[in-house]
DRENDO-1510 file (C-alpha; in Angstrom, 1 decimal, always signed):
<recs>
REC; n; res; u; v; w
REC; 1; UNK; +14.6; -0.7; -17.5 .
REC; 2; UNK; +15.1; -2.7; -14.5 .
REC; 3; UNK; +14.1; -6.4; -13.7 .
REC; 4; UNK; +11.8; -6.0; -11.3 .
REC; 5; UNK; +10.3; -3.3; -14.0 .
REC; 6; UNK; +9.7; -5.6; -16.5 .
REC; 7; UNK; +8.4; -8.1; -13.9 .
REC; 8; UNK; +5.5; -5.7; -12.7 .
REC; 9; UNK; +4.7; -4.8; -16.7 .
REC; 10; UNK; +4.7; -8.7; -17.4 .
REC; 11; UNK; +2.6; -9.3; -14.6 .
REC; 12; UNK; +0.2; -6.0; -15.7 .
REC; 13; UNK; -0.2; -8.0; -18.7 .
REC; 14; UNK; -1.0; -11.3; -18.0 .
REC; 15; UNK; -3.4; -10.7; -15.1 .
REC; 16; UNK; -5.8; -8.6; -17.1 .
REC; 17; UNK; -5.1; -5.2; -15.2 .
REC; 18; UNK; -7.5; -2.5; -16.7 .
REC; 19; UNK; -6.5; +0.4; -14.6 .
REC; 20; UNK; -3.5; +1.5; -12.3 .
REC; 21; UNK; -4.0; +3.9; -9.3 .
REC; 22; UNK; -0.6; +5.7; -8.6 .
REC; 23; UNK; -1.1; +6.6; -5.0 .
REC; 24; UNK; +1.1; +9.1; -2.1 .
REC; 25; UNK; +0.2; +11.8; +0.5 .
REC; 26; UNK; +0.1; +15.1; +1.0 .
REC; 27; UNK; +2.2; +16.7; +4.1 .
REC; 28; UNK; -0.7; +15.8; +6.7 .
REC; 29; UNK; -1.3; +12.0; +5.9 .
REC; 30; UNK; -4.4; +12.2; +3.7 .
REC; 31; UNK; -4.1; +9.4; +1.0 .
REC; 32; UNK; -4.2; +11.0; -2.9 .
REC; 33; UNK; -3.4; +8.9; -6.1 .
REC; 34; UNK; -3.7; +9.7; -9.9 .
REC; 35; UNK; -5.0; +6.8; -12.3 .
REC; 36; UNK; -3.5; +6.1; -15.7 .
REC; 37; UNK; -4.4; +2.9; -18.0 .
REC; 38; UNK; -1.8; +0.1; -18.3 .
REC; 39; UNK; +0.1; +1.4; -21.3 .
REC; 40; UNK; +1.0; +4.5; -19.8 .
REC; 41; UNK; +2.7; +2.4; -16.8 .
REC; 42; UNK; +6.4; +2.2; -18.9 .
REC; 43; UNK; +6.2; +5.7; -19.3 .
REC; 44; UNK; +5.3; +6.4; -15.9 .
REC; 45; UNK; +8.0; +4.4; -14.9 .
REC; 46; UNK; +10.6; +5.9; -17.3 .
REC; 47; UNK; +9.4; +9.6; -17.1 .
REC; 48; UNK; +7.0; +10.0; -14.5 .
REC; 49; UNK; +3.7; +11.4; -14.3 .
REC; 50; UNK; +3.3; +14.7; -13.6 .
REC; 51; UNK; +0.4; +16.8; -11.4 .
REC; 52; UNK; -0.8; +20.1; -9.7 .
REC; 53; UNK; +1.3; +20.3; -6.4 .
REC; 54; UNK; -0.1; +23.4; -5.7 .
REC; 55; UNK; -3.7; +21.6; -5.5 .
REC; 56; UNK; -2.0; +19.5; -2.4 .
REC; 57; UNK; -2.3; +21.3; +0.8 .
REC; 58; UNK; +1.4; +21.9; +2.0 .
REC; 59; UNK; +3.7; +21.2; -1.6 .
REC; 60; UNK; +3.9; +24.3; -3.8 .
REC; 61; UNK; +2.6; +27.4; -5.3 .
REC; 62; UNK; +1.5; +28.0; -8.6 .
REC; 63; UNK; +4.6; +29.4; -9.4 .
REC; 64; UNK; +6.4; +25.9; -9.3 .
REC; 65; UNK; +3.5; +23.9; -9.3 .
REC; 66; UNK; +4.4; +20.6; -11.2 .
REC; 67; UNK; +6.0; +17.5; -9.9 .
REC; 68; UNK; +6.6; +14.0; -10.5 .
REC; 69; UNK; +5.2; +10.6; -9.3 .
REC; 70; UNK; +7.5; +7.5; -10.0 .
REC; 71; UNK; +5.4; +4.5; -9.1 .
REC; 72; UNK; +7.9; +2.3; -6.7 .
REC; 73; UNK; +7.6; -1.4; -8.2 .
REC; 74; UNK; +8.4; -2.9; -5.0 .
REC; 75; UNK; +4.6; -1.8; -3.9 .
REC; 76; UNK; +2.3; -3.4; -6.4 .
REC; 77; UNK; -1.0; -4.5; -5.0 .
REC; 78; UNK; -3.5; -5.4; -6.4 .
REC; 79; UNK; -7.0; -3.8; -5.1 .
REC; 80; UNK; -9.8; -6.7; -4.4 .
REC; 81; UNK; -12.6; -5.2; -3.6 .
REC; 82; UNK; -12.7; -3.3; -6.8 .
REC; 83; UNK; -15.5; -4.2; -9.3 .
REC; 84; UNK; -14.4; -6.6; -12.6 .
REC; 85; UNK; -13.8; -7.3; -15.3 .
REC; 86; UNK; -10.4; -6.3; -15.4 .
REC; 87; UNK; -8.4; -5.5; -12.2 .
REC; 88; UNK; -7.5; -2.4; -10.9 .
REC; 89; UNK; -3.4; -2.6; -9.0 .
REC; 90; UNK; -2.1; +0.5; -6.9 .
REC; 91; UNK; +1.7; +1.6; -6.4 .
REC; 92; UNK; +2.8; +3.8; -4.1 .
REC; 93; UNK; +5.3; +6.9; -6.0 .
REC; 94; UNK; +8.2; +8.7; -5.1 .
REC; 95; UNK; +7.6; +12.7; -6.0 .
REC; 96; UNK; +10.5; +14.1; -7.5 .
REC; 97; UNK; +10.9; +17.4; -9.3 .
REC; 98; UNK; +10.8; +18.2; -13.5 .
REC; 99; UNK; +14.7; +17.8; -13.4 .
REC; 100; UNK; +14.4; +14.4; -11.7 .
REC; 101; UNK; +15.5; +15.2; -8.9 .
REC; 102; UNK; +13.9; +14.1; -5.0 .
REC; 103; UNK; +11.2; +16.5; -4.2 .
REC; 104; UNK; +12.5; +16.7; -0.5 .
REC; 105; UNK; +9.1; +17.7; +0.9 .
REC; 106; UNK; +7.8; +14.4; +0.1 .
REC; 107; UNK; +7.4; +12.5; +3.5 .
REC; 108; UNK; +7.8; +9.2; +1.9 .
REC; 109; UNK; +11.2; +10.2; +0.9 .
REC; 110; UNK; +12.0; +11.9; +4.1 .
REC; 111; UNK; +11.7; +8.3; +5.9 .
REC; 112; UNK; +13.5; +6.9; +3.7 .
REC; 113; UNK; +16.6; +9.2; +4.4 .
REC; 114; UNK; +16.3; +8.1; +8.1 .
REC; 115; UNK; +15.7; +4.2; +7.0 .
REC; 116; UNK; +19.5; +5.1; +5.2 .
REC; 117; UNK; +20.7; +6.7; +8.4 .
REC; 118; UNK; +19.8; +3.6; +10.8 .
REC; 119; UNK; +21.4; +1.6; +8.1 .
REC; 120; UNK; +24.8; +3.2; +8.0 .
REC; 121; UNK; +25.0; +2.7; +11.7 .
REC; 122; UNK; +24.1; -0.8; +11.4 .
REC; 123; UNK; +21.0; -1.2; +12.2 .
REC; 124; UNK; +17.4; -2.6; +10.9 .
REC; 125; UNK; +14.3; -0.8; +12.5 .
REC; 126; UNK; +11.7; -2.9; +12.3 .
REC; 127; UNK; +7.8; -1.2; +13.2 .
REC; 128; UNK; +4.5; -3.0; +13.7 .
REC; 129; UNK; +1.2; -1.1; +14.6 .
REC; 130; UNK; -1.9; -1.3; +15.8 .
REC; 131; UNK; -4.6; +1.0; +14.7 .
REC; 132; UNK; -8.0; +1.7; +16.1 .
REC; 133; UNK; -10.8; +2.8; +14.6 .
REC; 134; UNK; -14.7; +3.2; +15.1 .
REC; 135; UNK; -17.8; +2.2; +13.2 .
REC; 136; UNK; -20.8; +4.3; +12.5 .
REC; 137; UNK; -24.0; +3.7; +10.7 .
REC; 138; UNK; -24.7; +6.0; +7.5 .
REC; 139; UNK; -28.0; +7.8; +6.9 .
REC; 140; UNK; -30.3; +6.6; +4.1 .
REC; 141; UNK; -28.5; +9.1; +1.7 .
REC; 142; UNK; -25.3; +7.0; +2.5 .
REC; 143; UNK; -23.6; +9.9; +4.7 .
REC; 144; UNK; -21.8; +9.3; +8.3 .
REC; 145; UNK; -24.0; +9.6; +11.5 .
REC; 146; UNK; -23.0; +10.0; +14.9 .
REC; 147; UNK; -24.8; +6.4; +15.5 .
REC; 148; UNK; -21.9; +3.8; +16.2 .
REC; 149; UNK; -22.4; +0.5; +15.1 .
REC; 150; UNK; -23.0; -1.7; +18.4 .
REC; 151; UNK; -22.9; -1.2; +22.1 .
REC; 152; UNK; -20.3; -3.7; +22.4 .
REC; 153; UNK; -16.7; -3.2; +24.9 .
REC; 154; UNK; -13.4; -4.6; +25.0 .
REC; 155; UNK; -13.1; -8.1; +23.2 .
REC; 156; UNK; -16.9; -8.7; +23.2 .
REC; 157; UNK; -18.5; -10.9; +21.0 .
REC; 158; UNK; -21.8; -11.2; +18.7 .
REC; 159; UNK; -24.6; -10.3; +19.1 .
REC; 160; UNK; -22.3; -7.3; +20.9 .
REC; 161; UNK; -20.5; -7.1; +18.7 .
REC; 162; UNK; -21.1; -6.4; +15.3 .
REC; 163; UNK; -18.0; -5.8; +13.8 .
REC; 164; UNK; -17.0; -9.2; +13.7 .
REC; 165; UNK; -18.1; -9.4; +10.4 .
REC; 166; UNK; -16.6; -6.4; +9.2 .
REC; 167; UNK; -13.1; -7.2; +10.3 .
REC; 168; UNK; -13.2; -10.6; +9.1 .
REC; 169; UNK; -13.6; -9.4; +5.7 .
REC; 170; UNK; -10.9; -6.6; +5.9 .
REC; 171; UNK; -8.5; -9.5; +7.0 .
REC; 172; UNK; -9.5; -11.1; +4.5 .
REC; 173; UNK; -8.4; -8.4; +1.7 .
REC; 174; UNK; -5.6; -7.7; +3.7 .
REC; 175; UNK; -3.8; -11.0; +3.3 .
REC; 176; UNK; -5.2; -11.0; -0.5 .
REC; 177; UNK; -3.2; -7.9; -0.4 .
REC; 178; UNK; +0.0; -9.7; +1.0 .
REC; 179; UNK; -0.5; -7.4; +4.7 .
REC; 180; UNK; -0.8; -10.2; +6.9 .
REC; 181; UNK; -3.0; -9.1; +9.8 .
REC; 182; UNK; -2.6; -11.1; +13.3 .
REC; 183; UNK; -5.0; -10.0; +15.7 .
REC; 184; UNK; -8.6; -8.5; +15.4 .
REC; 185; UNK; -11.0; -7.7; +18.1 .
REC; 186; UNK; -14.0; -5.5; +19.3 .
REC; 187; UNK; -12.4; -2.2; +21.2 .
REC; 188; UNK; -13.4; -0.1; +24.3 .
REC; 189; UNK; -16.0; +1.7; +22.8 .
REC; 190; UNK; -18.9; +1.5; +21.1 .
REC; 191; UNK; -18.4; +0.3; +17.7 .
REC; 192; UNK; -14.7; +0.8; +18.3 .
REC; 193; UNK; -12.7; -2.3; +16.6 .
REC; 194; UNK; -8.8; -2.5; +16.5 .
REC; 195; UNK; -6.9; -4.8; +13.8 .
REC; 196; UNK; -2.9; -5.0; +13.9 .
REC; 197; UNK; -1.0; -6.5; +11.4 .
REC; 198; UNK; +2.8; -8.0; +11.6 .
REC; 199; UNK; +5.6; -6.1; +11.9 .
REC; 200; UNK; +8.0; -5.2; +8.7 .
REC; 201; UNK; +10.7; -2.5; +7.6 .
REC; 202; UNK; +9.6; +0.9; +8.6 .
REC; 203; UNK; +8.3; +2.1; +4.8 .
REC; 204; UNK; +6.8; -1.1; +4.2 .
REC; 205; UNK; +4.9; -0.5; +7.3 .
REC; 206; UNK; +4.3; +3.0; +6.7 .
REC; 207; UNK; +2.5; +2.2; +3.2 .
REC; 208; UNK; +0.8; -0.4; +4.3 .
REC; 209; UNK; -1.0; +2.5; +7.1 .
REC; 210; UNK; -1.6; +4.1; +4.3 .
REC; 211; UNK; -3.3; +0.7; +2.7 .
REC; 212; UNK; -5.2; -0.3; +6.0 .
REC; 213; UNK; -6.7; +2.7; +6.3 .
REC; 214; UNK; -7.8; +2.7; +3.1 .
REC; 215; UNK; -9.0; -0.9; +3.3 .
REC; 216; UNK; -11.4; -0.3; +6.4 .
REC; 217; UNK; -12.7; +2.5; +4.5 .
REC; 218; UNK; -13.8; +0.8; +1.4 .
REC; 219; UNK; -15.3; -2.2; +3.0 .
REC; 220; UNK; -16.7; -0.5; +6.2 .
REC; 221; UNK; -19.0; +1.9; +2.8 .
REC; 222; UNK; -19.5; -1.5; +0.9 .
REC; 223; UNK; -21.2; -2.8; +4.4 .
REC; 224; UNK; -23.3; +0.6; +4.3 .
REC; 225; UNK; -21.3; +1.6; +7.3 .
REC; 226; UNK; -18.3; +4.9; +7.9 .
REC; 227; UNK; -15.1; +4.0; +9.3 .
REC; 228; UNK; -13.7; +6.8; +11.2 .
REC; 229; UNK; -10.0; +7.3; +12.2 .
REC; 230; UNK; -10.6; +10.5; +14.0 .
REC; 231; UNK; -8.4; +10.1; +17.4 .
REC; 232; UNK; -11.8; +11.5; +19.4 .
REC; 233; UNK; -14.8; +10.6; +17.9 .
REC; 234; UNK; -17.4; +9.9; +20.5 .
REC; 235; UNK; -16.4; +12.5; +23.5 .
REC; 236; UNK; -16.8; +10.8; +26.3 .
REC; 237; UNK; -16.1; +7.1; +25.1 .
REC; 238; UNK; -12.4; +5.3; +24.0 .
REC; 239; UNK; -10.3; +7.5; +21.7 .
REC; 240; UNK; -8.5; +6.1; +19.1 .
REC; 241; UNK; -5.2; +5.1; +19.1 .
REC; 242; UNK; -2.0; +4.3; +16.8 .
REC; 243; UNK; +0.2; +2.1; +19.0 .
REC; 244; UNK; +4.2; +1.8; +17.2 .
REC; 245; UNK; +5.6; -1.3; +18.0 .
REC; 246; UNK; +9.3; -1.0; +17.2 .
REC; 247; UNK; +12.5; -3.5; +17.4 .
REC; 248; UNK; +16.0; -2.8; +16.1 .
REC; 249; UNK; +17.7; -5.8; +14.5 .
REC; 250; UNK; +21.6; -5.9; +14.0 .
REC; 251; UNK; +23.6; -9.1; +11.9 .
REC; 252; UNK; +19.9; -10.0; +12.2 .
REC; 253; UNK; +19.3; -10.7; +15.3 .
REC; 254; UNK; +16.8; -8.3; +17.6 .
REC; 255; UNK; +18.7; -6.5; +20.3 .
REC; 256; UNK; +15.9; -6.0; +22.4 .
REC; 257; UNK; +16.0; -9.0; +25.1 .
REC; 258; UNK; +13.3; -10.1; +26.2 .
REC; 259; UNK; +13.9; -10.8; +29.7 .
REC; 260; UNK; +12.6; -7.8; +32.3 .
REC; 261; UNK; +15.3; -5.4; +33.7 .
REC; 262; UNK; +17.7; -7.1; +31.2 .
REC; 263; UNK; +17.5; -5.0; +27.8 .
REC; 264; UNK; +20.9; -4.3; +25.9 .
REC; 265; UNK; +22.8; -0.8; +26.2 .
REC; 266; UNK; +21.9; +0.2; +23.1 .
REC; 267; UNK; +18.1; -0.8; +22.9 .
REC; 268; UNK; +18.0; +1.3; +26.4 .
REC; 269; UNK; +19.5; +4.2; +24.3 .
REC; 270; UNK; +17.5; +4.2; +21.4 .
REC; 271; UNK; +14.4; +4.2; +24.2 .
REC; 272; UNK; +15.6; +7.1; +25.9 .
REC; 273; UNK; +15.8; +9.0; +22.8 .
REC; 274; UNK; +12.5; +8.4; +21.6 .
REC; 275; UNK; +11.4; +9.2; +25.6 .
REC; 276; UNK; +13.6; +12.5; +25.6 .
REC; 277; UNK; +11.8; +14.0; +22.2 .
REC; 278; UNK; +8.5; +12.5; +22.0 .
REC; 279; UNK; +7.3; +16.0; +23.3 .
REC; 280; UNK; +8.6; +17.9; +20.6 .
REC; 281; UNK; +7.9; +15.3; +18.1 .
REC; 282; UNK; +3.8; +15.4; +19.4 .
REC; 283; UNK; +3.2; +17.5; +16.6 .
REC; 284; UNK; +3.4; +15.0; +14.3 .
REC; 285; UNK; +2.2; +12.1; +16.4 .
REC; 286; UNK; -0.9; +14.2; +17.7 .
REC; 287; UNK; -1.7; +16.8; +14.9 .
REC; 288; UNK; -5.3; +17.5; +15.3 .
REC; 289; UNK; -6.8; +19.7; +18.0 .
REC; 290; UNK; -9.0; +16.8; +18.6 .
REC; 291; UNK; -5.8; +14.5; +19.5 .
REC; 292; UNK; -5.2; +16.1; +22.6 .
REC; 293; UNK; -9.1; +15.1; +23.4 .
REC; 294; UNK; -7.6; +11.7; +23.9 .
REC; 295; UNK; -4.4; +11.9; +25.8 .
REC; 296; UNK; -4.7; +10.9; +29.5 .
REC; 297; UNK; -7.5; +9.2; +29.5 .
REC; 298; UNK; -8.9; +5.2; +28.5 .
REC; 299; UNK; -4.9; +3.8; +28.7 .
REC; 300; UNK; -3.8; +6.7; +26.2 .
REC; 301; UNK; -0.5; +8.7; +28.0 .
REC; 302; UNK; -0.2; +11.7; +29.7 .
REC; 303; UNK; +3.8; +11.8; +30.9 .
REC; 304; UNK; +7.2; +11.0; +29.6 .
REC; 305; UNK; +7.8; +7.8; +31.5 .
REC; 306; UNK; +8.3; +3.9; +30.5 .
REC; 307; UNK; +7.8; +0.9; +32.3 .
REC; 308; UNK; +7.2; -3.3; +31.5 .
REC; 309; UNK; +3.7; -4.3; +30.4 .
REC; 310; UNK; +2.0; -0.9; +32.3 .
REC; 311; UNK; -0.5; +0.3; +30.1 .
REC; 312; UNK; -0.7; +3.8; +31.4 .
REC; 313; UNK; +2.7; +4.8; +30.2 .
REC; 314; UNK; +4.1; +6.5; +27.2 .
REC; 315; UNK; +6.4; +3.6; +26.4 .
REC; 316; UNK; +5.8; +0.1; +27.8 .
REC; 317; UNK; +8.0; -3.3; +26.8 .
REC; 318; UNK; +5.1; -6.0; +26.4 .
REC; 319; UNK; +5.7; -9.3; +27.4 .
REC; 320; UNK; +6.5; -11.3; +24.3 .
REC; 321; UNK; +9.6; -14.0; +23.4 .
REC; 322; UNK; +11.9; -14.1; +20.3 .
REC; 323; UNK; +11.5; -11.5; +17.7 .
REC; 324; UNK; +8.6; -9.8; +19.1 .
REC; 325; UNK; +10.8; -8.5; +21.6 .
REC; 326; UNK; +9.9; -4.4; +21.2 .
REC; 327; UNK; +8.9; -1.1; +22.5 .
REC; 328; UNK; +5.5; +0.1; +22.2 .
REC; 329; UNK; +5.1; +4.1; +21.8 .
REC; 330; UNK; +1.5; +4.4; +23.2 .
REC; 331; UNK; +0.8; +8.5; +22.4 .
REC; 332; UNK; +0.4; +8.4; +18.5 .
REC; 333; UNK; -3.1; +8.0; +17.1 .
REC; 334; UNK; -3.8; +7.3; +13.6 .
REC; 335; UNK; -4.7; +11.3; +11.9 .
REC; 336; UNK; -0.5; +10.9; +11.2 .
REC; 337; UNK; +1.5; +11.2; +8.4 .
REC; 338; UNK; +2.7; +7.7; +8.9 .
REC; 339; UNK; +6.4; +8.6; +7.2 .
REC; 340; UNK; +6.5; +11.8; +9.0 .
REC; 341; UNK; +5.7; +10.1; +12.3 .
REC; 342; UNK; +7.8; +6.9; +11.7 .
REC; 343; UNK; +11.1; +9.2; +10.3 .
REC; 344; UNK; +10.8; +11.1; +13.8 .
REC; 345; UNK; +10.6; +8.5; +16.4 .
REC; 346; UNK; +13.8; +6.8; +14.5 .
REC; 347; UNK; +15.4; +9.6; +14.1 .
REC; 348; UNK; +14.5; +10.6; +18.1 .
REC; 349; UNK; +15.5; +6.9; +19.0 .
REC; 350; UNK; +19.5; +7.0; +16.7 .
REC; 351; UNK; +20.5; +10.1; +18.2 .
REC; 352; UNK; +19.8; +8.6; +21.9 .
REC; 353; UNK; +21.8; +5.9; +20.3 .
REC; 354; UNK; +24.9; +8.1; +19.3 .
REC; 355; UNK; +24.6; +10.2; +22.8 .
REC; 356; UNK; +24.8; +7.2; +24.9 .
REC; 357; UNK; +21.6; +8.0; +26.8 .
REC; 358; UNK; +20.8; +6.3; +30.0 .
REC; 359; UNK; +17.6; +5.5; +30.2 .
REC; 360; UNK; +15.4; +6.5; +33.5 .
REC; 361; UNK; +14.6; +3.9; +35.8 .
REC; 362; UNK; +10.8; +2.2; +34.8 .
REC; 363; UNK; +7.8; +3.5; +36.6 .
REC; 364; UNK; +6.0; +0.7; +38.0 .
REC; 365; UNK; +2.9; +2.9; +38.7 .
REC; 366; UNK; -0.9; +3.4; +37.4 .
REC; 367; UNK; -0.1; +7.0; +36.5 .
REC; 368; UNK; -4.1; +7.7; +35.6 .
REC; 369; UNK; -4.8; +7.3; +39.3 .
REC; 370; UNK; -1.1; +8.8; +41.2 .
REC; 371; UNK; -0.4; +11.1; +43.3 .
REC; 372; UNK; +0.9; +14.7; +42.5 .
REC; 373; UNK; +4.0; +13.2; +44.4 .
REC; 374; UNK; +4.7; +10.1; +42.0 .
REC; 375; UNK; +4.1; +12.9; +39.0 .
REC; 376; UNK; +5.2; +16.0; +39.8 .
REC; 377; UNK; +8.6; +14.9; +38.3 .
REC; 378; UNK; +7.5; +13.7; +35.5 .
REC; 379; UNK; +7.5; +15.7; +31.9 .
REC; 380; UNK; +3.7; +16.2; +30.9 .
REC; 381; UNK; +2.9; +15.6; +27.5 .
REC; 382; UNK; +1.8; +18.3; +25.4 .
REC; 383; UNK; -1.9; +18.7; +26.2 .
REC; 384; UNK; -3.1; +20.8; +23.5 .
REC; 385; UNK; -2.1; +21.9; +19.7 .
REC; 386; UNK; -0.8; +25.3; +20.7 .
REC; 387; UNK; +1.9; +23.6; +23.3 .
REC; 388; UNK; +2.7; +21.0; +20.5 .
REC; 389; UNK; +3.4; +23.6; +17.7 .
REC; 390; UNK; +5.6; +25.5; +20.1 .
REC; 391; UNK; +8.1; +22.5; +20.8 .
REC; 392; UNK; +8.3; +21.3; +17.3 .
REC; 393; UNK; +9.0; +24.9; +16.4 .
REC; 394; UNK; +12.2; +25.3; +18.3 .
REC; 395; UNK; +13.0; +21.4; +17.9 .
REC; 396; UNK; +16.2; +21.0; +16.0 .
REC; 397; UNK; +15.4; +17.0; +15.7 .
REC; 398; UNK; +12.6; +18.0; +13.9 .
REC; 399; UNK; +14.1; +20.0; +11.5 .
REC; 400; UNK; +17.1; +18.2; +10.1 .
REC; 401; UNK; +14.4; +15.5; +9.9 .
REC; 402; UNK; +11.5; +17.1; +7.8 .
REC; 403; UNK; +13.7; +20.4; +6.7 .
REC; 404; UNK; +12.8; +24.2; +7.9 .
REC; 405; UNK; +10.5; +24.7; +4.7 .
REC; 406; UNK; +8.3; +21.7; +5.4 .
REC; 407; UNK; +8.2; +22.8; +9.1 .
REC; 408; UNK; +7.3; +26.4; +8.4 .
REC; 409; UNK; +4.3; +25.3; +6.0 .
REC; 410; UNK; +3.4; +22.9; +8.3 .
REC; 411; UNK; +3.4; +24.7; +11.5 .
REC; 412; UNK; +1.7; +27.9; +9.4 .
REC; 413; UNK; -1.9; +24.8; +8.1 .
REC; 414; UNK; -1.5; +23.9; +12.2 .
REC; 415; UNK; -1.5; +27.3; +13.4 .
REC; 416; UNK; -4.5; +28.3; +11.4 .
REC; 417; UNK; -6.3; +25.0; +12.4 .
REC; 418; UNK; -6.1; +25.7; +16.0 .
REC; 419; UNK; -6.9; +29.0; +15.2 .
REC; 420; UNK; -10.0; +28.4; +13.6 .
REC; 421; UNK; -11.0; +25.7; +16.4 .
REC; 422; UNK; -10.7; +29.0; +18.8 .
REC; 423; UNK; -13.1; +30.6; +17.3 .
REC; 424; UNK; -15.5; +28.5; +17.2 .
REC; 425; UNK; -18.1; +28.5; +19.4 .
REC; 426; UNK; -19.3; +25.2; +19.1 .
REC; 427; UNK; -16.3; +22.6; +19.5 .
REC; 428; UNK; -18.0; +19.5; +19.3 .
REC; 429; UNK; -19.5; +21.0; +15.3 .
REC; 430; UNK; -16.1; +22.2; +15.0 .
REC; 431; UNK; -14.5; +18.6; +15.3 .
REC; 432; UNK; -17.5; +17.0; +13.3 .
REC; 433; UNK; -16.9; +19.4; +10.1 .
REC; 434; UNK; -13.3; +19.5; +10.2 .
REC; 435; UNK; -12.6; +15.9; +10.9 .
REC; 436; UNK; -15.2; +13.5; +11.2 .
REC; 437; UNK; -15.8; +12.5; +7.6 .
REC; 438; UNK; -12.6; +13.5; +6.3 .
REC; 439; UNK; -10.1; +11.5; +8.5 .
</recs>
């Protein structure tokens, strides 16, 4: 048994921990977790815990249906909003198969394998993000209506906004959490909030998606309130998006300069990488039919192009000093798998790396209001599921990344969910029962 092993079980027992949630995600990005009592935990550690893959949409059949979860120690948290006495702590597992082996469909170990990768070539990847989200008001049975939470717009304040509150306390538990949120503020639309909290290693900031989300959700239903990540919501207001702030660090020092026209070689490489295969990557950063509701429209990108501080383009460098110095991929929105999504763009950003890519020059243009002559050379974004599942499919980025079995379940759920949306005659009902109160 490791150190930092007999750390978390001294820790377990001296702080009066009742009840441990062991916590991962499915292929899609929805958050599962199994709960054992504290003396279990060495086992679990030791030997793992096992479950039902074939209960999670996208891991096995019943044929080989048990797997593993290995509580990482690295990731204990401790969950404050949960009753006393006694506290209740979370870890986040690796899944690995009965002969201890990686289960290499788990998406959690699939980002770490291009964490590794960025490593050997010398390299830290460092990701920050900023995730929107709106606020409804529940019915007196406690369900979700279609009723946001204010009227308020872009930064507003109270009475406007009533958020305020709301975020305040989800800071709050955040920080208690050791996630250190740095900005919070009322969104574009109504009842639309956005927090971001400070960048970190790329699995660090994938679990703590995983945790924010989680976070809003809890306090948003203690409030009486439903937070919704759902990238399209309200139709015809703001969607919601997942903007990934991303530096590369090397002998510890970020590469990407902050001064305009003046980035290094290799930060322009890694760009044009991520530039080149965000289309066939779009699966994974846009997976729902009701992404594509949001593309183009309220700052969220419709082309392939970069530029300095323009919000209407895919990839924009903010104006910022020191280590803030990034890129800001502006097309995900928060339905991702966060370790899916994150393994992609670095993997799409080290090959432009290793092929030396130049990068195009910067358009300096409001592309949600040019002419066909300023876009017609541009490379549209995919602008519905269909056109996404077809790039991914014949994308060999994506599958030495997430392996031709994951891809072919994944693509086979995706093809049946746009499918299914189709069919259906009513869209709007089709987006409120298969996403509303479930993403």
């Amino acid at each position: 048994m490791n150190s930092t092993v007999k750390e978390v079980l001294q820790f377990v027992k001296e702080n009066d921990v009742k009840f441990i949630r062991l916590g991962f995600c499915d292929s899609f990005g929805v958050h599962k977790n199994i709960s054992v009592m504290p003396d279990e935990l060495p086992y679990a550690f030791e030997n793992g815990i096992s479950f039902d893959a074939s209960a999670i949409k996208g891991f096995r059949d019943v044929t080989k249906s048990d797997l593993l979860l290995f509580p990482d120690p690295a990731t204990l948290t401790i969950l404050p909003w949960r009753p006393g006495p006694g506290r209740v702590v979370r870890f986040y597992c690796d899944i690995k198969n009965p002969d201890g082996s990686a289960f290499t469909q788990d998406s959690r170990y699939l980002l770490k394998q291009v964490i590794e990768r960025c490593e050997k070539m010398g390299y830290i990847c460092k990701i920050g993000a900023e995730c929107e989200f709106y606020l409804f008001k529940t019915d007196e049975n406690g369900e979700p209506t279609d009723v946001a939470l204010d009227k308020g717009e872009y930064l507003d304040i109270s009475p406007l906004d009533k958020g305020e509150n709301i975020r305040r306390e989800i800071c709050l538990c955040l920080e208690e959490m050791g996630i250190k949120p740095e900005t919070s503020h009322h969104e574009q639309g109504p009842g639309q909030n956005e927090v971001d909290f400070k960048f970190s290693d790329a699995l660090t900031c994938a679990d703590n998606l995983l945790t924010f989300k989680s976070v809003v959700k809890a306090i948003a239903a203690r409030n009486g309130l439903f937070a919704s990540f759902m990238p399209k919501p309200i139709l015809q207001a703001a969607g919601s998006g997942l903007h990934v702030n991303i530096s590369l660090s090397k002998k510890g020092l970020n590469i990407f300069k902050n001064a305009a026209q003046e980035h290094s070689n290799i930060a322009e490489s890694f760009i044009a990488g991520i530039l080149s295969r965000t289309p066939e990557i779009t699966l994974f950063l846009n997976p729902l039919v009701n992404s594509y509701e949001r593309l183009g429209k309220f700052e969220a990108p419709k082309y392939v192009s970069w530029s300095h501080q323009n919000r209407s383009q895919l990839i924009r460098i903010p104006a910022a000093i020191g280590e803030r110095v990034r890129m800001e991929l502006r097309s995900p929105d928060p339905s991702i798998n966060p370790y899916l999504a994150f393994a992609l763009i670095m993997a799409a950003g080290l090959e432009g790396i290793e092929k030396n890519l130049i990068l195009p020059p910067a358009l300096d243009a409001d592309l949600y209001v040019a002419d066909k002559k300023t876009t017609k050379s541009l490379t549209p974004l995919p602008n519905n599921l269909n056109k996404s599942i077809e790039l991914a499919e014949g994308s060999a980025l994506v599958k030495s990344v997430v392996g031709a079995e994951m891809l072919s379940k994944y693509i086979a759920f995706k093809k049946e969910e746009s499918a299914a949306y189709s069919a259906a005659e009513d869209k709007a009902a089709f987006y409120r029962g298969k996403y509303f109160s479930f993403i």
